[in-house]
C-alpha positions in Angstrom: 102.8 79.5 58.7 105.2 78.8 56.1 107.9 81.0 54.3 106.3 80.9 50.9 102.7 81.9 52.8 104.6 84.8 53.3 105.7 85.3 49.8 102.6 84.6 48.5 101.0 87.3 50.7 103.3 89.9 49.2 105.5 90.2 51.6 109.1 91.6 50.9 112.7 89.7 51.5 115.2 91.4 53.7 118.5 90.1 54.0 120.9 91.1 56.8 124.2 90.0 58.4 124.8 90.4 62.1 127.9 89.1 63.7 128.7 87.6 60.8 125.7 85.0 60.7 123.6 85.8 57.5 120.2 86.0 57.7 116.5 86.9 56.7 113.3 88.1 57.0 110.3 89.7 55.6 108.7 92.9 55.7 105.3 94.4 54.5 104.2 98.1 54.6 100.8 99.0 55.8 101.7 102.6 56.1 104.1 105.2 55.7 105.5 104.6 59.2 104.1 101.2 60.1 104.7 97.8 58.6 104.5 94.3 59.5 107.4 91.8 60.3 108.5 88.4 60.3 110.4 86.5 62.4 113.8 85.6 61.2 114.4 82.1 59.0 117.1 81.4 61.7 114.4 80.5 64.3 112.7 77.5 63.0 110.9 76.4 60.0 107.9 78.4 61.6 107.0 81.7 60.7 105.1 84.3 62.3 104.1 87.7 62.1 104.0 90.9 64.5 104.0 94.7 63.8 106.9 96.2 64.1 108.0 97.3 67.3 105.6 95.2 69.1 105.0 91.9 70.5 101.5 92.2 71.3 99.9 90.6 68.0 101.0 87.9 66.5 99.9 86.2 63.1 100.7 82.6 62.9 97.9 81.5 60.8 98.8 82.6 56.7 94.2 83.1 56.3 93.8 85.6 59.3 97.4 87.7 58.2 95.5 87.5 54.7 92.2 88.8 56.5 94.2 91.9 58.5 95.8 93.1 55.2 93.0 92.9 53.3 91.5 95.2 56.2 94.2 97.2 56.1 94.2 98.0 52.6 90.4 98.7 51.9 90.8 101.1 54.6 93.8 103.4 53.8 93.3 107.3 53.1 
């Protein structure tokens, strides 16, 4: 997946600093308390997707991320 895949899905930029290295990232909120993440644009020109706090799904294809928000999103209270 590519950065502007992200983007174009909606997602939201984050930018952050640690040990002096700037950085960034993108968010987007499924719920109040749950929302997905990317990976950080200092590891590679390839992005991916998890939910945050865990490692066990992973969306690295921009149609099926598409697909689980769309999900999402017809589904919330």
């Amino acid at each position: 997946m590519k950065e502007q895949d992200l983007i174009d899905l909606g997602f939201e930029i984050n930018h952050d600093e640690e040990n002096g290295k700037p950085y960034h990232y993108y968010t987007y909120d499924i719920g109040k308390y749950d929302c997905l993440i990317s990976n950080t644009n200092d590891e590679g020109n390839v992005w991916y997707v998890e939910l945050f706090e865990s490692d066990e799904i992973r969306f690295t294809n921009k149609e099926e991320l598409k697909l689980f928000i769309d999900l999402i999103n017809r589904n919330k209270k």
